[in-house]
N, C-alpha and C positions, 0 to 999 in steps of 0.2 A: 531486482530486475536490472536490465542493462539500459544504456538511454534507447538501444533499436527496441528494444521487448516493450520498454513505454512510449515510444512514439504508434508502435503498430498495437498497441492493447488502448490507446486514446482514440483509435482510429476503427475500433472493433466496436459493434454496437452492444455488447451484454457492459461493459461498461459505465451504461448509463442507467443501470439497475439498481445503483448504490446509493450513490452520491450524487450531492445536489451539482446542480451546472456548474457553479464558482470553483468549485473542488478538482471537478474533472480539468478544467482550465487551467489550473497547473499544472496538468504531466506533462506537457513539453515544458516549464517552465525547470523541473523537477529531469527530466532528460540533458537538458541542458547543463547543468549541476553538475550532472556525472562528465558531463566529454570535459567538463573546467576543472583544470585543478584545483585540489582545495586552499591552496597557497595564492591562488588571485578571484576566491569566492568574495563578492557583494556581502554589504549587508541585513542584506536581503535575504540573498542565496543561505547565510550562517542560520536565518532566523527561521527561513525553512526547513531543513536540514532538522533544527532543534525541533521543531514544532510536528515534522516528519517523526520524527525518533520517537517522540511522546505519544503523537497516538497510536503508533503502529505497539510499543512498549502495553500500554492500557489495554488495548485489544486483545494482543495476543497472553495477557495476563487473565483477561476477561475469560478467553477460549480455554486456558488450563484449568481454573475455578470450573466452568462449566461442564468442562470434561468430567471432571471428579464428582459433580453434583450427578449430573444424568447419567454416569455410566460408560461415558463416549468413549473412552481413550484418555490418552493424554492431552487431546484438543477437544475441542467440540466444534470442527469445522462445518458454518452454516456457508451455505453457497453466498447470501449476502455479505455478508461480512467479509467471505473471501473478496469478493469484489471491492470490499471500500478498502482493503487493507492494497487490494493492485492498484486501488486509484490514488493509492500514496507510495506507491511503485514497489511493493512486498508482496512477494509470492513465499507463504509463508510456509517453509519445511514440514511435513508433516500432515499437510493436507493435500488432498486430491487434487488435480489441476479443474480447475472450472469448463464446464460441458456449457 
């Protein structure tokens, strides 16, 4: 996602259907991120990023197992999950856009 698609999907209320408050409270944090180059990121910013990468990595590994188990596809896109995966700023290929 770009940091405009995560300041106005922080600002969208299906948002808060996923994740807990703490979580939601980084996408602008995570917006930000993106307008910075990575050449003068915090280390902070590096530790989010990593941490960013990890779950989005686990999830969308979780979604391809699941796919395969149920029959779904190559994903198994639930509507929630799509959401916790935008509340770490990943609109993940592959899946429907969220209604």
């Amino acid at each position: 996602m770009s940091a405009d698609e995560i300041r106005k999907w922080h600002r969208d209320p299906r948002s808060k259907e996923a994740s807990l408050p703490h979580t939601r409270a980084e996408l602008p944090f995570l917006a930000d991120m993106l307008d910075t180059p990575k050449a003068e990121w915090s280390p902070e910013m590096r530790d989010k990023a990593m941490r960013a990468v990890n779950f989005i990595g686990r999830h969308e590994a979780q979604m391809r197992a699941q796919g395969k188990r149920f029959g779904t596809g190559a994903l198994h896109c639930t509507r929630e999950r799509q959401i916790a995966l935008m509340n770490w700023g990943r609109k993940t290929p592959g899946c429907p856009e969220v209604t």
